[in-house]
C-alpha positions as a LaTeX table, in Angstrom:
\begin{tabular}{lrrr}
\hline
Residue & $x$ (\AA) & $y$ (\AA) & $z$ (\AA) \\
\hline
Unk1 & 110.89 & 127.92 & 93.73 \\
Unk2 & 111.20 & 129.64 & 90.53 \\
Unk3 & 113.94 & 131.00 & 88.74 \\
Unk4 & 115.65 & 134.12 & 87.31 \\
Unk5 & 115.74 & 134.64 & 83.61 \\
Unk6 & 119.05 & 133.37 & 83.37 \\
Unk7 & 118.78 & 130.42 & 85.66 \\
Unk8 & 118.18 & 126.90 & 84.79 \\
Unk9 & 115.82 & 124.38 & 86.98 \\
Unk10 & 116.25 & 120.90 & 86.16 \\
Unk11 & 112.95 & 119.50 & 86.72 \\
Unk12 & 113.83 & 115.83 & 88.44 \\
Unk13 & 110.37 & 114.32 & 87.38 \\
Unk14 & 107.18 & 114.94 & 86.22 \\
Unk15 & 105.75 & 115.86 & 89.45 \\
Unk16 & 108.37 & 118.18 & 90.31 \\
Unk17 & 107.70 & 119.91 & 86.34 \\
Unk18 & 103.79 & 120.27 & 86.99 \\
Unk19 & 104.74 & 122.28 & 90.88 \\
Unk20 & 107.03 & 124.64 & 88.53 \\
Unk21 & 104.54 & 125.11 & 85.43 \\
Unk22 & 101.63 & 125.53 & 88.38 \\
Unk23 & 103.85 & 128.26 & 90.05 \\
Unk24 & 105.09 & 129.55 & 87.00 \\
Unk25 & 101.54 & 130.27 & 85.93 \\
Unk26 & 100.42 & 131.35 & 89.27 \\
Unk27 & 103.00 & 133.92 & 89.32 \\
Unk28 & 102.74 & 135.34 & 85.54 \\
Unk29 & 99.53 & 133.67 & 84.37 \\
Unk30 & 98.86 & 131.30 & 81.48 \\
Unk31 & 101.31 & 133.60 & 78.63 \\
Unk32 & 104.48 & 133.21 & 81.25 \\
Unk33 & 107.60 & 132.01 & 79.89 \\
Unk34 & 108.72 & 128.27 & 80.91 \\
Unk35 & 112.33 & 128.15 & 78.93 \\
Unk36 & 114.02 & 128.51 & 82.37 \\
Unk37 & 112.69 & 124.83 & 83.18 \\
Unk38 & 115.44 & 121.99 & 81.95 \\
Unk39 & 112.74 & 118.96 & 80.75 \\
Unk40 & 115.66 & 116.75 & 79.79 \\
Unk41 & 114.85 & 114.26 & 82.75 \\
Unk42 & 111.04 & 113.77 & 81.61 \\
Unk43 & 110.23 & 111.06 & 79.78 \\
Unk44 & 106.02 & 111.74 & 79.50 \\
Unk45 & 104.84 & 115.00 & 78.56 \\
Unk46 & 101.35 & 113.75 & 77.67 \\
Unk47 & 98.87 & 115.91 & 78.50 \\
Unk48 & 100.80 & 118.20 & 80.59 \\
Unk49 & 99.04 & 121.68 & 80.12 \\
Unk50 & 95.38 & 120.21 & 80.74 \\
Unk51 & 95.55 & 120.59 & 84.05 \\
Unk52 & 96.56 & 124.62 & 84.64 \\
Unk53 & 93.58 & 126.14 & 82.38 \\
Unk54 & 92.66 & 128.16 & 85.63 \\
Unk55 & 94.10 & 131.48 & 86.39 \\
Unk56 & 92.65 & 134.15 & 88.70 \\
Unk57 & 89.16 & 131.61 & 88.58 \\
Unk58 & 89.18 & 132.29 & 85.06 \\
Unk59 & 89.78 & 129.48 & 82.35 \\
Unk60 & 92.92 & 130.84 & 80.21 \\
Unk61 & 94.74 & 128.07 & 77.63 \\
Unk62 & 98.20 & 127.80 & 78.64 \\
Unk63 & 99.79 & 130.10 & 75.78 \\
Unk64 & 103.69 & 130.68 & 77.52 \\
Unk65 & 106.72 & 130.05 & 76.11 \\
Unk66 & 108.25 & 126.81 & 75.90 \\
Unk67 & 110.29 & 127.05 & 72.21 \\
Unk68 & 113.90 & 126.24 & 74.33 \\
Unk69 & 112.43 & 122.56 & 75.41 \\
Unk70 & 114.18 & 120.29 & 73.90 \\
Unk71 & 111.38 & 117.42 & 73.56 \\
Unk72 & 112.97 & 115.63 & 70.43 \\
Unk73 & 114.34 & 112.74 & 72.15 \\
Unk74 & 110.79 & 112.18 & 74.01 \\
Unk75 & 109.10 & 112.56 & 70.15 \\
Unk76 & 111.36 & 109.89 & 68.76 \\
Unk77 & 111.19 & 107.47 & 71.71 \\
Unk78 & 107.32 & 107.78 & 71.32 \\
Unk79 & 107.34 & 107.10 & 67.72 \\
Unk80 & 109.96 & 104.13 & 68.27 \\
Unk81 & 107.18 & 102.64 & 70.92 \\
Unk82 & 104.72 & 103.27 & 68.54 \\
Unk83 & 106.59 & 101.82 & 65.56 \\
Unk84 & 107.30 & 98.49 & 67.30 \\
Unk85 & 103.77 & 98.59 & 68.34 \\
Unk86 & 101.97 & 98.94 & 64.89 \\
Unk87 & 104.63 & 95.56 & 63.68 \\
Unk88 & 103.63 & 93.63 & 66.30 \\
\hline
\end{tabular}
């Protein structure tokens, strides 16, 4: 199910994120633009690209658009986890 250019699609989890960014890419290949995908609900965007480097059987690095993500709560909760860790 993907979306218009002026509709939003709240991804509910990580699972449901990878089906859109696999569609996404499917549909426009590996330079396709992601900003219609709300990420506010995922918490671990580790290594989330790794697994669509295939397009059309050919290996393409993911290279969309994702600059309207708003990741900087999930940066600071990883360096707060990673803080308490290193005073441990």
């Amino acid at each position: 199910m993907l979306s218009s250019p002026h509709t939003s699609i709240i991804a509910r989890d990580r699972d449901h994120l990878e089906q859109l960014i696999k569609e996404a890419i499917e549909k426009d290949g590996p330079n396709c633009d992601l900003n219609f995908i709300d990420v506010s609900n995922i918490t671990d965007m580790s290594g989330l690209f790794s697994r669509f480097s295939f397009f059309n059987n050919e290996f393409h690095k993911f290279n969309g658009d994702i600059s309207k993500w708003d990741v900087s709560n999930k940066l600071r909760s990883e360096e707060r986890r990673v803080g308490k860790e290193c005073r441990s």
